[in-house]
N, CA, C and O of each residue as an XYZ file, in Angstrom:
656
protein
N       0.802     -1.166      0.000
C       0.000      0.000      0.000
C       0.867      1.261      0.000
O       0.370      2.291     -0.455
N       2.050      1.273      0.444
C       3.078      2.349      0.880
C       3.062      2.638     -0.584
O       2.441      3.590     -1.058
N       4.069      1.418     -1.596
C       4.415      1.906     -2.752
C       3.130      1.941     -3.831
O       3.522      2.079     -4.989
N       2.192      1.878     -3.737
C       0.964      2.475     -4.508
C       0.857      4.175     -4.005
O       0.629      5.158     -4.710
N       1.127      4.089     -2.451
C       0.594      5.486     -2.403
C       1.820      6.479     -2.408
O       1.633      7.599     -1.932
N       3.120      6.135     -2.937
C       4.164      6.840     -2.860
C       4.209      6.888     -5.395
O       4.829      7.717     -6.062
N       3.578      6.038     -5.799
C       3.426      5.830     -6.622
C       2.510      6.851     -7.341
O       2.723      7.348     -8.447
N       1.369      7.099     -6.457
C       0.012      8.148     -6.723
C       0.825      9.547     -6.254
O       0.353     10.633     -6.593
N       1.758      9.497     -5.656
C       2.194     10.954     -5.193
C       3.088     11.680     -5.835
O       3.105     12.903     -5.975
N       4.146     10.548     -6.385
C       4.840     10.607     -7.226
C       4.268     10.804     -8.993
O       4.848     11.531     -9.800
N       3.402     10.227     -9.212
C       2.634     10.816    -10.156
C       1.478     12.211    -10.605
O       1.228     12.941    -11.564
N       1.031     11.963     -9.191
C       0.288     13.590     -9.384
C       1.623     14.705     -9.197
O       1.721     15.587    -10.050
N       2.323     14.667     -8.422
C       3.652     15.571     -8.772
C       4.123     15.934     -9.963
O       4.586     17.050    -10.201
N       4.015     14.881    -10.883
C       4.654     14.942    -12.372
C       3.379     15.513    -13.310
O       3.544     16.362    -14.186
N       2.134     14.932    -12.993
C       0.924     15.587    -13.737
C       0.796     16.854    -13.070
O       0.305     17.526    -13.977
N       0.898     17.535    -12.200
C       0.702     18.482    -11.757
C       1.785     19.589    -12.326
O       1.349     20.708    -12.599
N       3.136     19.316    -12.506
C       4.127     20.356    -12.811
C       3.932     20.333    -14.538
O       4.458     21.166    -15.276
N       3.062     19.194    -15.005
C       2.905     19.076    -16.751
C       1.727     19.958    -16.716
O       1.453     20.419    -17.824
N       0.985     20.307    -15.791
C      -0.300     20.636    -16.439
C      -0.204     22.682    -15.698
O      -0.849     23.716    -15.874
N       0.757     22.333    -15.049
C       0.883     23.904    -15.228
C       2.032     24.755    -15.565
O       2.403     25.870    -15.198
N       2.559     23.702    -16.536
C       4.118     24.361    -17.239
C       3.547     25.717    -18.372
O       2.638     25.712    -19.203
N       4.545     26.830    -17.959
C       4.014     28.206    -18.885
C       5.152     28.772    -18.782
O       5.874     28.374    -17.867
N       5.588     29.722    -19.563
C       6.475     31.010    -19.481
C       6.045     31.836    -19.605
O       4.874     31.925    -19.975
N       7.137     33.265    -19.238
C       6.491     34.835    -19.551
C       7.411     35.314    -20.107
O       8.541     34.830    -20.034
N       7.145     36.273    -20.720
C       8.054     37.229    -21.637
C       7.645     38.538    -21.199
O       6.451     38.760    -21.001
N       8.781     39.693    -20.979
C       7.942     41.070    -21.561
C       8.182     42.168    -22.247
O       9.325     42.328    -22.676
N       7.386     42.950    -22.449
C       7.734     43.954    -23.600
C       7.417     45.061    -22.764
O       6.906     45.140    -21.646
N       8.043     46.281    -23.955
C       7.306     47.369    -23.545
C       6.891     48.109    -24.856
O       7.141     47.788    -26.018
N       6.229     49.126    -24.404
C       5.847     50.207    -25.817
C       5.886     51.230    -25.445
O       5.712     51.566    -24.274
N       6.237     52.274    -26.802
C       6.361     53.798    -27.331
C       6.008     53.907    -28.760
O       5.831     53.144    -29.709
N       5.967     55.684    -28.419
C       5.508     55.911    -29.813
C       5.948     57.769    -29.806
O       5.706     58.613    -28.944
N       6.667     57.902    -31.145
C       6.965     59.233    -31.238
C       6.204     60.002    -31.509
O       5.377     59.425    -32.216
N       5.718     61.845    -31.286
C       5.469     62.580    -31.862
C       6.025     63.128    -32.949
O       7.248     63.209    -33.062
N       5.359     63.473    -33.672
C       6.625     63.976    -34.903
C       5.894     65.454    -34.839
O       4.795     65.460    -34.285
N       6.504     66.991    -35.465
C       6.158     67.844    -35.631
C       5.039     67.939    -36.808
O       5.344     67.582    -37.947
N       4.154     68.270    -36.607
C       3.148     68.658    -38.044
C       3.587     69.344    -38.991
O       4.144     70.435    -38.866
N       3.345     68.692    -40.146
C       3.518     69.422    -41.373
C       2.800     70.788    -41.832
O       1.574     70.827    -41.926
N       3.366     71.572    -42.030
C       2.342     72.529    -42.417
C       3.398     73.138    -44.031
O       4.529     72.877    -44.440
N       1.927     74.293    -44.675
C       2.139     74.751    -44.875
C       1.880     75.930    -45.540
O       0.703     75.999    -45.894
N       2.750     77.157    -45.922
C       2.870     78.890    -46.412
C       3.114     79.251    -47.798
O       3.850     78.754    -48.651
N       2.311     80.242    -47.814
C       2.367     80.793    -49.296
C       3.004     81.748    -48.819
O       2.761     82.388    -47.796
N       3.986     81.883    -49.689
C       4.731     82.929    -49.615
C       4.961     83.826    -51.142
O       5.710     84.795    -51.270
N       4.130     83.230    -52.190
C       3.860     84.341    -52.797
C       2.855     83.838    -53.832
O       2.773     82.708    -54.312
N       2.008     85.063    -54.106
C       0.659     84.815    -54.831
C       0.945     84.612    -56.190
O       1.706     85.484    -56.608
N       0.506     83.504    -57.320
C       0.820     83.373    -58.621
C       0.212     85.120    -59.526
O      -0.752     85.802    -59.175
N       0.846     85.306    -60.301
C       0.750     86.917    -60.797
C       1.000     86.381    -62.226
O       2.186     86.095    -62.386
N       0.269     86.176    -63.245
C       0.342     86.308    -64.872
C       0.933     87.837    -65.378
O       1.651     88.005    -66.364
N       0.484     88.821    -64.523
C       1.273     90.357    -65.491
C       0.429     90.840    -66.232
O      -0.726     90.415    -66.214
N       0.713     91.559    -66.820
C      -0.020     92.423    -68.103
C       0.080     91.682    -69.053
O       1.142     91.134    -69.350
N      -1.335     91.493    -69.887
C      -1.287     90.614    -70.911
C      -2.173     91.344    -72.065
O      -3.180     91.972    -71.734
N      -1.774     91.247    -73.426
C      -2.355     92.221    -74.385
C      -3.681     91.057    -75.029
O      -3.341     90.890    -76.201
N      -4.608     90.461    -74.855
C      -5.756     89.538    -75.626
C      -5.543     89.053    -76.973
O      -5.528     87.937    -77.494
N      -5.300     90.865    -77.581
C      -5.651     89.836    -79.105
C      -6.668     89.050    -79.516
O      -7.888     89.134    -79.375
N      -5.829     88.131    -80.146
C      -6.782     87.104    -80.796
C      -7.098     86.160    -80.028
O      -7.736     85.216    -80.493
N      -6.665     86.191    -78.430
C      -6.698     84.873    -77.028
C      -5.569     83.968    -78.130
O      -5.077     83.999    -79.258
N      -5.608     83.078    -76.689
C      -4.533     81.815    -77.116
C      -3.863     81.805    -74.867
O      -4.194     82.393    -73.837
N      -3.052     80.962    -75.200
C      -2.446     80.539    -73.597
C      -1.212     81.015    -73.227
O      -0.082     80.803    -73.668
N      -1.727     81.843    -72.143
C      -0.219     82.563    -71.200
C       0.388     80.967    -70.476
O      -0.327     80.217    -69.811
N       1.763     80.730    -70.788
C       1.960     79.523    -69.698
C       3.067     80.329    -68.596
O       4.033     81.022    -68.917
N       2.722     80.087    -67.598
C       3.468     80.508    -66.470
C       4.413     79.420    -65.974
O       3.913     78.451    -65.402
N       5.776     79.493    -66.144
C       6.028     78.124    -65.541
C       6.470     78.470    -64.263
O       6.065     79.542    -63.811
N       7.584     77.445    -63.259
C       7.310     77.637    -61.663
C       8.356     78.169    -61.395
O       8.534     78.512    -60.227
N       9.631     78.470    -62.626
C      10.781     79.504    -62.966
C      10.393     80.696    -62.663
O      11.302     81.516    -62.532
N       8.985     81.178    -62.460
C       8.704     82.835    -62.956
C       9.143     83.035    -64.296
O       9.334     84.192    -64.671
N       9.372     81.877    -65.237
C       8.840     82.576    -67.078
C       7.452     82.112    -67.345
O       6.756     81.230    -66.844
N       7.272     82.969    -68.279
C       5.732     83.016    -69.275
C       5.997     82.964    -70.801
O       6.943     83.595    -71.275
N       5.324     82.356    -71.433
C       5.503     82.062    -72.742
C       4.062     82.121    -73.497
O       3.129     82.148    -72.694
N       3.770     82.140    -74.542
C       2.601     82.011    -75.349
C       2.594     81.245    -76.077
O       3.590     80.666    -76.510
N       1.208     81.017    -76.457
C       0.791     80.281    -77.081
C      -0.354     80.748    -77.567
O      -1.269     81.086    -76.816
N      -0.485     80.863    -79.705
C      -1.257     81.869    -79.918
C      -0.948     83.416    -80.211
O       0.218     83.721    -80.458
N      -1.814     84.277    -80.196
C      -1.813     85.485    -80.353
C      -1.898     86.357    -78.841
O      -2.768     87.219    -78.712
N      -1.452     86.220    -78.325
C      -1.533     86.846    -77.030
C      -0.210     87.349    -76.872
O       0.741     86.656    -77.233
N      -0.007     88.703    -76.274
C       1.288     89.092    -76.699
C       1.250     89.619    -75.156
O       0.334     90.098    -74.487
N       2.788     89.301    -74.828
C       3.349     89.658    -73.052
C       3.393     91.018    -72.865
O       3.575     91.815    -73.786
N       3.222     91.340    -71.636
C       3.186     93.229    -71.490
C       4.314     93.083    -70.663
O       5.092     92.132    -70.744
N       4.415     94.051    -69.838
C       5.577     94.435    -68.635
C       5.351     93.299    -67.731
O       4.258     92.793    -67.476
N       6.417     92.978    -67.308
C       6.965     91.775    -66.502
C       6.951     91.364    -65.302
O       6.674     90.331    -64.694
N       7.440     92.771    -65.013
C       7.711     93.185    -63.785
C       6.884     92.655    -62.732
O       7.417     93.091    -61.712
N       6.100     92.113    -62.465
C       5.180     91.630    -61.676
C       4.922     90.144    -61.816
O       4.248     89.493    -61.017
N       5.536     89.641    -62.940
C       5.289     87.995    -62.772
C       5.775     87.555    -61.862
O       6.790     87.965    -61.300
N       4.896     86.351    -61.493
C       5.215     85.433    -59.949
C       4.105     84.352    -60.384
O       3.040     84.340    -61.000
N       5.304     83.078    -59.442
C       4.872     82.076    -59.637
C       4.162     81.592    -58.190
O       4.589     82.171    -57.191
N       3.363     80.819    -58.039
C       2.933     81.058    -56.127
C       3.974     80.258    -55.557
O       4.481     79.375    -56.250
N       4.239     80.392    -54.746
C       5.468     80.268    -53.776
C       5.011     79.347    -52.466
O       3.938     79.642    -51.941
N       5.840     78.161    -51.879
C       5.045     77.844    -50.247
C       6.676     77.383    -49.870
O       7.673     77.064    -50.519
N       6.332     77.543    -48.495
C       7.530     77.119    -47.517
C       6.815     76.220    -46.882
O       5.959     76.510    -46.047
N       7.244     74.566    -47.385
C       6.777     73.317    -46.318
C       7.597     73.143    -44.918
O       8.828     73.136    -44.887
N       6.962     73.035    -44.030
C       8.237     72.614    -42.576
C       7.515     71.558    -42.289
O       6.447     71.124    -42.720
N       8.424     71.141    -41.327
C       8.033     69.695    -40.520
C       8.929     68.707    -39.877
O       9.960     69.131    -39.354
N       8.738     67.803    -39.860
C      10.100     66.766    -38.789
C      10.773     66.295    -39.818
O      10.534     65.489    -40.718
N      12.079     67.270    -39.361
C      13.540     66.967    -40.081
C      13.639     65.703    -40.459
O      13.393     64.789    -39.673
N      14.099     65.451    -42.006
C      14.103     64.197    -42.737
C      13.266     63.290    -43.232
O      13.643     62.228    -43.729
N      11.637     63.786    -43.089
C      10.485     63.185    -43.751
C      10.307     64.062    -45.165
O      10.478     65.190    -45.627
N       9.960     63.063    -45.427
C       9.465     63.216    -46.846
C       7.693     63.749    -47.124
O       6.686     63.491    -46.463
N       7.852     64.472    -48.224
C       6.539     64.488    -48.373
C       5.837     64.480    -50.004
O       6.626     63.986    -50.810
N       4.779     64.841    -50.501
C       4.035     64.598    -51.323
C       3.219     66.054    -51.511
O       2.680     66.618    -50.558
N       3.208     66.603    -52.945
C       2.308     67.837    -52.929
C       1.229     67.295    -54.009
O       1.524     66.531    -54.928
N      -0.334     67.913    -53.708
C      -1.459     67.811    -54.162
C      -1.533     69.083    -54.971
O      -1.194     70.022    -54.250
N      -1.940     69.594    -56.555
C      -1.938     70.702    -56.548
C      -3.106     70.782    -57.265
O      -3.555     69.725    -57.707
N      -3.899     72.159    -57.550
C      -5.400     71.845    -58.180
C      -5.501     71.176    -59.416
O      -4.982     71.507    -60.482
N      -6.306     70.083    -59.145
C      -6.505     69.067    -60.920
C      -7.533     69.707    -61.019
O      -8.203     69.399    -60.034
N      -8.204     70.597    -61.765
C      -9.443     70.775    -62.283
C      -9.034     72.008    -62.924
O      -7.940     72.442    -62.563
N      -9.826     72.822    -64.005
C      -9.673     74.059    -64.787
C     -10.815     75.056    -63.568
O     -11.919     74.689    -63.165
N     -10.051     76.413    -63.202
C     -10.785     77.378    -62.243
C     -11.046     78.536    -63.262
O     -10.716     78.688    -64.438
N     -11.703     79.235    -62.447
C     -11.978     80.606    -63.019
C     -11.020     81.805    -62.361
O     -10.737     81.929    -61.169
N     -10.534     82.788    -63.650
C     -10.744     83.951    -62.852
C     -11.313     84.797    -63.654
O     -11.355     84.707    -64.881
N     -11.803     85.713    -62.927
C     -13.286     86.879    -63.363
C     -12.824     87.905    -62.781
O     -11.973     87.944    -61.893
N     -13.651     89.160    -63.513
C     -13.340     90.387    -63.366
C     -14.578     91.063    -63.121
O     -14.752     92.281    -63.080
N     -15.528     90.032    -62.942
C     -16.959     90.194    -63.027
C     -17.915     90.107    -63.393
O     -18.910     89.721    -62.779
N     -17.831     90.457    -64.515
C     -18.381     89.884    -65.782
C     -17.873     88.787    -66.842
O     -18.542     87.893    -67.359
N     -16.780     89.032    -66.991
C     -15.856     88.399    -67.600
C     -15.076     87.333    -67.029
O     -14.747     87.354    -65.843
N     -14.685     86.171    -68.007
C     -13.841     84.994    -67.426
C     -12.657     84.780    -68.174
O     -12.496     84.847    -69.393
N     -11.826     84.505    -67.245
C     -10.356     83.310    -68.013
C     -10.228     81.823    -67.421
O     -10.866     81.494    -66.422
N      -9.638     81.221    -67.882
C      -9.757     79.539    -67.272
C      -8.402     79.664    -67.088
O      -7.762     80.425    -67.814
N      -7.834     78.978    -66.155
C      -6.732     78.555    -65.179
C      -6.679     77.171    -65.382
O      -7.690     76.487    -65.224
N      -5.182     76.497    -65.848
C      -5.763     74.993    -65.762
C      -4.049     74.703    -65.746
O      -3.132     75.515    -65.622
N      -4.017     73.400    -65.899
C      -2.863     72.555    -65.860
C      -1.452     73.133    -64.993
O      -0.370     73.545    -65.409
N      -1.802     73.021    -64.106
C      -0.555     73.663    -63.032
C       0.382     72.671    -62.593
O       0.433     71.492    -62.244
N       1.045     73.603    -62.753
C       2.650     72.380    -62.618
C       3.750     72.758    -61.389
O       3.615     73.851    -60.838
N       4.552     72.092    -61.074
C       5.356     72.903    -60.131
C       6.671     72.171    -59.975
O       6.919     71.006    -60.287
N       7.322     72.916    -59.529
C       9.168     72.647    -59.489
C       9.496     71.320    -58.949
O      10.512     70.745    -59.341
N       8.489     70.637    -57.827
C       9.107     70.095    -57.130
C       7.667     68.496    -57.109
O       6.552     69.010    -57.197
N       7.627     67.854    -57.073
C       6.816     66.632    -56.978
C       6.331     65.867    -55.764
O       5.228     65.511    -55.348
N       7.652     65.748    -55.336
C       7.608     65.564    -53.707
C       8.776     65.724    -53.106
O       9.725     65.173    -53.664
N       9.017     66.388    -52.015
C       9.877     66.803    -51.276
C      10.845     66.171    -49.753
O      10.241     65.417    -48.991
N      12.149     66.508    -49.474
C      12.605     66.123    -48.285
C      12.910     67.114    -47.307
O      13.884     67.778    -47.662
N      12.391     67.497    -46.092
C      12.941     68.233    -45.047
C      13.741     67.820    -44.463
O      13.621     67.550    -43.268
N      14.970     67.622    -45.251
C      16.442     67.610    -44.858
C      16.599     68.473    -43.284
O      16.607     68.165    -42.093
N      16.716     69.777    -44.154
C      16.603     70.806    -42.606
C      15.384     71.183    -42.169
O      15.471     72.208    -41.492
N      14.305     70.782    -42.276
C      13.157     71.125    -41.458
C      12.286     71.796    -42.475
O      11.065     71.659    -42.399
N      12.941     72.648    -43.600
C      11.825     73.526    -44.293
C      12.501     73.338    -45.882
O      13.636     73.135    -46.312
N      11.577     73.464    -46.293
C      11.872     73.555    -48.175
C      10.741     74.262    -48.516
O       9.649     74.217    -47.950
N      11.249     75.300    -50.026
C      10.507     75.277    -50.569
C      10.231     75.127    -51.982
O      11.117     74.628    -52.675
N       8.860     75.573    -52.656
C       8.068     75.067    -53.792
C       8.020     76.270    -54.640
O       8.484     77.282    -54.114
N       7.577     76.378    -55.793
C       6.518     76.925    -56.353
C       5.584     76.457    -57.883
O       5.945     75.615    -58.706
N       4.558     77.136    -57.914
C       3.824     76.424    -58.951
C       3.260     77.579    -59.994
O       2.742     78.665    -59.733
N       3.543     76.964    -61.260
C       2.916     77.439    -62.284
C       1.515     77.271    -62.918
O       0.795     76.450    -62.349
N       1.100     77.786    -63.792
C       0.022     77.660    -64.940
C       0.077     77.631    -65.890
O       1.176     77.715    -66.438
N      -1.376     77.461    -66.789
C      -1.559     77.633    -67.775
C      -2.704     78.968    -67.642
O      -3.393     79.085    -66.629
N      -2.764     79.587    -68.380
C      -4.264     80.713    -68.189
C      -4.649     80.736    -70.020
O      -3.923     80.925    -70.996
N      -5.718     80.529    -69.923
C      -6.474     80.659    -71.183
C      -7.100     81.653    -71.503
O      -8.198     81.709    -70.948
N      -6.767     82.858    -72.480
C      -7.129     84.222    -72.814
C      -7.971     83.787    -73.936
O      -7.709     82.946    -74.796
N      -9.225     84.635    -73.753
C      -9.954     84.395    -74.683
C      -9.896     85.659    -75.737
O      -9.364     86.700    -75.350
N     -10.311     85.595    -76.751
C     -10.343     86.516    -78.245
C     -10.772     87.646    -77.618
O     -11.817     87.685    -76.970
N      -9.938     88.688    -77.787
C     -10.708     90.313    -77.326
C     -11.024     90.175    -75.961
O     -12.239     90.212    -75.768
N     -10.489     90.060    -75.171
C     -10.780     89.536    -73.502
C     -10.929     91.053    -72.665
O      -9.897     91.681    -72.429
N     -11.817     91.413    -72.381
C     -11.944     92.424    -71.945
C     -10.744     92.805    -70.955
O     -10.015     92.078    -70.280
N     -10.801     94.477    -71.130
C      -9.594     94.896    -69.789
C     -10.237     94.848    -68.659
O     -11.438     94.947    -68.407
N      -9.278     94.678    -67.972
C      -9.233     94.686    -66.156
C      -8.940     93.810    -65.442
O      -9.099     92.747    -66.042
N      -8.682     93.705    -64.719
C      -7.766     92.917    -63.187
C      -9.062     91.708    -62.933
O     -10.170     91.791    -62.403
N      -8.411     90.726    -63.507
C      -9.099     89.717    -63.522
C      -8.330     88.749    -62.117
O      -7.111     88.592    -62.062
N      -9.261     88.194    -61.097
C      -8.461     87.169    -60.093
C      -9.819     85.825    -59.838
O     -11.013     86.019    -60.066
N      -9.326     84.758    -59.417
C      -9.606     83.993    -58.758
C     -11.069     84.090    -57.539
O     -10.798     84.643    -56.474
N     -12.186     83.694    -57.675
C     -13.144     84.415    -56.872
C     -12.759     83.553    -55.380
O     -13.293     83.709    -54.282
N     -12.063     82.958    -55.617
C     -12.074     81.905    -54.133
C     -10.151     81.568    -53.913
O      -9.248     81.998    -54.631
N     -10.060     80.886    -52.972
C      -8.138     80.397    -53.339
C      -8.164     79.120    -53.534
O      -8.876     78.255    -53.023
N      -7.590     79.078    -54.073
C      -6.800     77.483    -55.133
C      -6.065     76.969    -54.052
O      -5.283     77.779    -53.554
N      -6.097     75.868    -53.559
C      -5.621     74.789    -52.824
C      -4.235     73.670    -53.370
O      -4.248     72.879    -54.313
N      -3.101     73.969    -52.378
C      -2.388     72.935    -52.893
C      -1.789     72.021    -51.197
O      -1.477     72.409    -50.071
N      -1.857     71.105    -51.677
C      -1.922     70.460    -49.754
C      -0.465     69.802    -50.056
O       0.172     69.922    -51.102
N      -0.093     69.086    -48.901
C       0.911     68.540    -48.655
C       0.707     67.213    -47.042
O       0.192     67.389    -45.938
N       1.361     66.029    -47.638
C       1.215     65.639    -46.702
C       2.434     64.527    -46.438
O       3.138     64.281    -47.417
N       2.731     63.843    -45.197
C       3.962     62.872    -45.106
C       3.972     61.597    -45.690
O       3.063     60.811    -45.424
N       4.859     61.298    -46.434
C       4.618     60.041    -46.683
C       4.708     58.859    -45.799
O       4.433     57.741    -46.234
């Protein structure tokens, strides 16, 4: 009876250390902030003085040159600008620019020009040092005999940016 019951003791000992064999491990966690991306216009796109004619297309590129296309003949210069932005954000990310896909208006009130195919210097960018910047061109479509006056944008044109 001894070695039956030294037998049963000796066995639940061994089922007992099998049936609650486990390990642990542990971890921990973090997570960085990074600075937000933003970003500044730092200068408004400006086509210049433009003579109509017969219409045809002012192209603005993101150089600050303009070229034609058509009968549309360049006036004084002096005022061309391409729009301008200063991106910042956490040193050494990369990013991505959105710029308007669609043809806009600008009006003088009565009158319209179409704005379309905008292009710009840069595609997507690195904040090496924290800030870079951009700028972006057009196309503007002068129509035949286009009336005078200071024609703009009734709303602002959107160009976003974000991290990859």
């Amino acid at each position: 009876m001894q070695i039956r019951s030294l037998y049963i003791f000796f066995s639940l000992i061994i089922l007992s250390g099998v049936g609650y064999a486990q390990a642990t491990a542990n971890f921990t966690a973090s997570a960085t902030i990074i600075e937000p991306i933003t970003i500044t216009t730092t200068s408004q796109m400006n086509f210049a003085s433009i003579d109509a004619k017969n219409g045809g297309d002012v192209v603005l590129t993101p150089d600050n040159n303009r070229y034609t296309i058509g009968e549309v003949e360049l006036e004084d210069a002096s005022t061309v600008a391409a729009a301008s932005f200063t991106v910042t954000g956490q040193k050494g990310y990369t990013y991505d620019i959105s710029l308007p896909k669609s043809e806009h208006v600008l009006t003088n009130g009565s009158e319209e020009m179409i704005i379309k195919n905008f292009t710009t210097d840069l595609n997507s960018g690195s904040l090496a040092g924290g800030s870079q910047t951009f700028r972006v061109g057009a196309t503007l479509q002068v129509n035949p005999n286009q009336q005078p006056g200071m024609y703009a944008t009734p709303g602002s044109l959107n160009v976003t940016v974000n991290y990859n």
